[in-house]
C-alpha positions in Angstrom: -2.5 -5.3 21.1 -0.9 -6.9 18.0 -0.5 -4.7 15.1 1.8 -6.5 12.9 1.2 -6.9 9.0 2.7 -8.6 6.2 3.7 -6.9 2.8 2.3 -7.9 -0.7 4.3 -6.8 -4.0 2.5 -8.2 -7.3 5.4 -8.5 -9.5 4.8 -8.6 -12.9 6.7 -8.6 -16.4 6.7 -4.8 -16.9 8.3 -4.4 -12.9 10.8 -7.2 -13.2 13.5 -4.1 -13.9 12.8 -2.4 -11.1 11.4 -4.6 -8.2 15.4 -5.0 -6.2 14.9 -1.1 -5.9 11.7 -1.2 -4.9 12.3 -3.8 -2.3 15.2 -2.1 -0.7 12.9 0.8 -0.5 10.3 -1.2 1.3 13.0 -3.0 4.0 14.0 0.3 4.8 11.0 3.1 5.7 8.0 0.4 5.5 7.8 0.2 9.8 6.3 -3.0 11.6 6.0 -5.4 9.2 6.9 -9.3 9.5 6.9 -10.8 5.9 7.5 -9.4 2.4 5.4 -11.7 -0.1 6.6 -11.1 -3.9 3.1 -12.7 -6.0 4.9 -13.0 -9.2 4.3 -14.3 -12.6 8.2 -15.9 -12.6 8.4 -18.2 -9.2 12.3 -17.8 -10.2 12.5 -14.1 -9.3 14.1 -14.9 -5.6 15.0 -11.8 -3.2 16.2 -11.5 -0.1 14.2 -11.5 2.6 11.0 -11.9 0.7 9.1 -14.9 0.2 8.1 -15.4 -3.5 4.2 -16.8 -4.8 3.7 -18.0 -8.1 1.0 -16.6 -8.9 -0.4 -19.8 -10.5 -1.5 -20.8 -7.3 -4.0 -18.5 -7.4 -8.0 -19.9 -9.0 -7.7 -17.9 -11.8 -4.9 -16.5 -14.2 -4.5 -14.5 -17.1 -6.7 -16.9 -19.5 -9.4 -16.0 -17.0 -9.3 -12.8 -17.7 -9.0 -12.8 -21.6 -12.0 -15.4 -21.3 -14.0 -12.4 -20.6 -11.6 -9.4 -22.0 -10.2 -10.9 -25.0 -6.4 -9.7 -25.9 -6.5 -6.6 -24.2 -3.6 -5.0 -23.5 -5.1 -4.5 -20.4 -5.7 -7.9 -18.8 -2.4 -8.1 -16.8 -3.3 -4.8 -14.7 -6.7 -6.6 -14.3 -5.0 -9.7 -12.8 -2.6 -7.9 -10.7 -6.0 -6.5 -9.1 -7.4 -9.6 -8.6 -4.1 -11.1 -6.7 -4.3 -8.5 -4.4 -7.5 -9.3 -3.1 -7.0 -12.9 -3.1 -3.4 -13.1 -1.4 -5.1 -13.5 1.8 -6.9 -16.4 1.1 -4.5 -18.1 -0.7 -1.0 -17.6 1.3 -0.7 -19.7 3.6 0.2 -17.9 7.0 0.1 -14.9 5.9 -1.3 -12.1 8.6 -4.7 -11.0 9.2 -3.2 -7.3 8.0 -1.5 -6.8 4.7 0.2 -4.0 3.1 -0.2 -4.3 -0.7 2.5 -2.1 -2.2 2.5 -1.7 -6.3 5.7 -2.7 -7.5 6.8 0.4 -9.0 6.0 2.3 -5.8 9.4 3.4 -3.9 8.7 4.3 -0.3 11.7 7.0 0.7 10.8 7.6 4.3 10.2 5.3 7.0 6.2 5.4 7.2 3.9 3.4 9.7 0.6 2.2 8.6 -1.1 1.3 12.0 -1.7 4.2 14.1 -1.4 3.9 18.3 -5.2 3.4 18.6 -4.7 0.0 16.2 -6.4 1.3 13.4 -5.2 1.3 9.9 -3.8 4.3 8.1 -4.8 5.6 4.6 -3.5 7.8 2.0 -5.8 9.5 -0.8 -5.4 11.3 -3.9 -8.2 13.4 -5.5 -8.4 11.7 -8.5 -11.8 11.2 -9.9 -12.3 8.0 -12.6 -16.1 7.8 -13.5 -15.1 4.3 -15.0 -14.3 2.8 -11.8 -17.7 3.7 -10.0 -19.6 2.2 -12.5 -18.3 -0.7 -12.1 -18.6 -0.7 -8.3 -22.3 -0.2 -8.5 -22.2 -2.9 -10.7 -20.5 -5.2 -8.4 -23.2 -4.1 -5.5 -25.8 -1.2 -5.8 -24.5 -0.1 -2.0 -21.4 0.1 -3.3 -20.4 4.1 -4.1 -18.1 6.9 -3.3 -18.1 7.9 -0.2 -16.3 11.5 -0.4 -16.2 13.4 -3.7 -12.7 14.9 -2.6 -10.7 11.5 -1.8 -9.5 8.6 -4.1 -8.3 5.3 -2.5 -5.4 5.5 -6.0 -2.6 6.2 -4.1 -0.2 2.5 -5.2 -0.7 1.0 -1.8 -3.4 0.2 0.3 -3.7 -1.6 4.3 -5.9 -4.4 3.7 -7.4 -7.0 6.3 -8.6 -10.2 5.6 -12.0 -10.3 7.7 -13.5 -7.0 5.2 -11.9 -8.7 1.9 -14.1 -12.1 3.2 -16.9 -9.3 3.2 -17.1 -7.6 0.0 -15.8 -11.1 -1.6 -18.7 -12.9 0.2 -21.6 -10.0 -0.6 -20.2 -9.9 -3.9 -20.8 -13.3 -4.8 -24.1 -13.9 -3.1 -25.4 -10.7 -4.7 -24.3 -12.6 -8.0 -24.3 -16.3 -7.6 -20.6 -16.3 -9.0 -17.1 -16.4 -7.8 -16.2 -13.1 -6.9 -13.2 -12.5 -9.6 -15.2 -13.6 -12.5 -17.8 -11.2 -11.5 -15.0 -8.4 -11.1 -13.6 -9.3 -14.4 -17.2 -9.6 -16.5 -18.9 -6.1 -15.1 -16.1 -3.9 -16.6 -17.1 -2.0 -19.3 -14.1 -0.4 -20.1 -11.7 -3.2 -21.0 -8.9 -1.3 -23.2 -9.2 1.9 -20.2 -9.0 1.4 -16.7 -12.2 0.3 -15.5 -11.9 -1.3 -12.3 -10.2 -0.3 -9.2 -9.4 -2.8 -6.3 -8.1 0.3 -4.0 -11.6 2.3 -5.0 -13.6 -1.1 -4.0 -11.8 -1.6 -0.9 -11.3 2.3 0.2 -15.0 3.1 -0.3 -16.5 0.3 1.4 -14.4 0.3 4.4 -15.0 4.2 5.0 -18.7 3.5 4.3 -18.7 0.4 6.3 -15.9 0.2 9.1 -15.3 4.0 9.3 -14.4 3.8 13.2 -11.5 1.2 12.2 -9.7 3.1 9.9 -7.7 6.6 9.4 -6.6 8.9 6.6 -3.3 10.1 6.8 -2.2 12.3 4.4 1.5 11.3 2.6 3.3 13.3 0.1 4.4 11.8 -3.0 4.3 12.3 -6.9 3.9 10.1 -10.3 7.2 11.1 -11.5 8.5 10.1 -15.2 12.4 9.3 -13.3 13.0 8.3 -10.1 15.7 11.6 -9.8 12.8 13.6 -9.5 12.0 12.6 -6.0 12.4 15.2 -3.3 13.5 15.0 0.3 9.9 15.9 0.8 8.0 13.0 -0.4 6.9 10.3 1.7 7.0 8.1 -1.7 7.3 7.8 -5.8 5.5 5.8 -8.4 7.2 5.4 -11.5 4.7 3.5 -13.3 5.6 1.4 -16.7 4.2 4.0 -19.0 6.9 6.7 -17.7 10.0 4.5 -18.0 8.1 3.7 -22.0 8.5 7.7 -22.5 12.3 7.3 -22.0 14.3 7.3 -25.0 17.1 4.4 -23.4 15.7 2.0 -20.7 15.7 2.8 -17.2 19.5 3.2 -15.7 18.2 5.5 -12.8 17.5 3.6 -9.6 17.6 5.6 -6.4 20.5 3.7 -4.5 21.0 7.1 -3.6 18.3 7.0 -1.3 18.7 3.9 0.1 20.6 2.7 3.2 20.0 0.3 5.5 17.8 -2.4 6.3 14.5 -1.4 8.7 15.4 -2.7 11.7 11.7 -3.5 12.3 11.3 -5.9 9.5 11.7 -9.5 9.8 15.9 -11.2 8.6 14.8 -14.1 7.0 16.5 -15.5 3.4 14.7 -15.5 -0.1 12.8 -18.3 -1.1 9.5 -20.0 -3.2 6.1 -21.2 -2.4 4.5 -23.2 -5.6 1.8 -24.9 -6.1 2.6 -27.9 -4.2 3.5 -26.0 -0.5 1.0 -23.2 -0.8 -2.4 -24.1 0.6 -5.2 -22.0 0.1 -6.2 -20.4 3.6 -10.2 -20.4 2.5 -12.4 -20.4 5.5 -14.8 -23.1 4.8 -17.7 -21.3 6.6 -17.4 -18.5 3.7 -18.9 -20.8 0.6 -17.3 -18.7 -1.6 -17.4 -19.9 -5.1 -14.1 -21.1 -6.9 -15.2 -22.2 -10.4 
């Protein structure tokens, strides 16, 4: 039974400060993964032990998104979404499972994400954003919530390639597009947040492929400094608009809970796919559209 995964961090300008934390976080606690992929908007952010994507590789950037959000504020979150889905059909060799872990998520405790039975393992929150269901049932009418109590926004989410092909592939047939422009024109609320990736994929797969998948609760906390953490939570997200609040930049990084290196987790050096050694991994057979 293989149940090996690789790891996905978008890194992008508002992270740069804090993604060597975050990384030592993830090496540490995150158990049973191979490869740590960094899809970043500077190819020359190099770390060890991670293999870094530009994202430019990717078929769409952030002119596609102001093509269809104008100079919203907004449109690097909306990218960031976008790469997530995508990095499994456009990194080469990456595994059929991958972690995608927000880059200003710190995981404190070492946390497995693929359960004995080999199903994936989910966190929830009960946060409730009318915004992003709108825009589901916009992307497919079968599309909904599937419990009124759980919220797939909890920073990181198991994904797996064969059920991103899915939603990408009933997406676009539903709308004769490529999938992300699709994504990027139905949102309504372009200065809010009005789109979730997690949502999408949460909701369908519970709907969908509920005997393949597991909740399991973590605890953790938005916190506005990383010193707030507790030997209680699982993991922290100190998002860009908490270290904004501070009145110096952020000069808090929790070496104090960090130690070693997971001794799961794969010991290979730093270094850069671009453009000309990433291929995209695009099954053929899908005819999805990349205009």
């Amino acid at each position: 039974m293989n149940n090996a995964f690789d790891i996905v961090v978008p890194v992008g300008p508002n992270d740069k400060c804090v993604i060597n934390e975050q990384i030592q976080c993830t090496k540490k606690n995150i158990i049973g993964y191979r490869n740590i992929y960094l899809i970043s908007f500077d190819p020359t952010i190099i770390i060890d032990g991670c293999v870094t994507i530009n994202e430019n590789v990717f078929p769409f950037n952030i002119d596609t998104v102001r093509k269809y959000h104008g100079t919203s504020s907004r449109n690097g979150w909306y990218l960031q979404q976008l790469l997530k889905l995508y990095a499994s059909l456009i990194i080469e060799g990456i595994l059929e499972r991958y972690l995608v872990i927000d880059s200003d998520t710190f995981f404190l405790k070492p946390t497995a994400f693929i359960d004995a039975d080999n199903k994936c393992l989910y966190n929830y929150s009960t946060e409730h954003n009318k915004p992003y269901f709108d825009h589901m049932s916009k992307l497919n009418a079968d599309m909904i919530k599937v419990d009124e109590n759980k919220s797939g926004i909890c920073h990181h989410m198991m994904f797996e390639k064969v059920y991103v092909e899915e939603i990408i592939n009933k997406i676009e047939k539903t709308h004769n597009d490529a999938f992300y422009n699709v994504f990027l024109k139905t949102v309504t609320d372009i200065e809010g947040s009005g789109a979730s990736e997690y949502e999408i994929y949460f909701n369908y797969m519970f709907k969908n492929h509920s005997d393949n998948v597991k909740i399991r609760e973590l605890n953790w906390l938005n916190v506005n400094r990383l010193r707030e953490a507790q030997s209680h939570h699982d993991y922290i997200s100190y998002h860009f608009y908490s270290r904004c609040a501070q009145p110096t930049p952020v000069h808090d990084p929790p070496h104090q809970l960090i130690v070693t290196t997971n001794p799961f987790s794969a010991n290979t050096n730093g270094h850069v796919l671009n453009a000309m050694n990433v291929k995209s991994n695009i099954n053929s057979n899908m005819k999805m559209h990349f205009r």
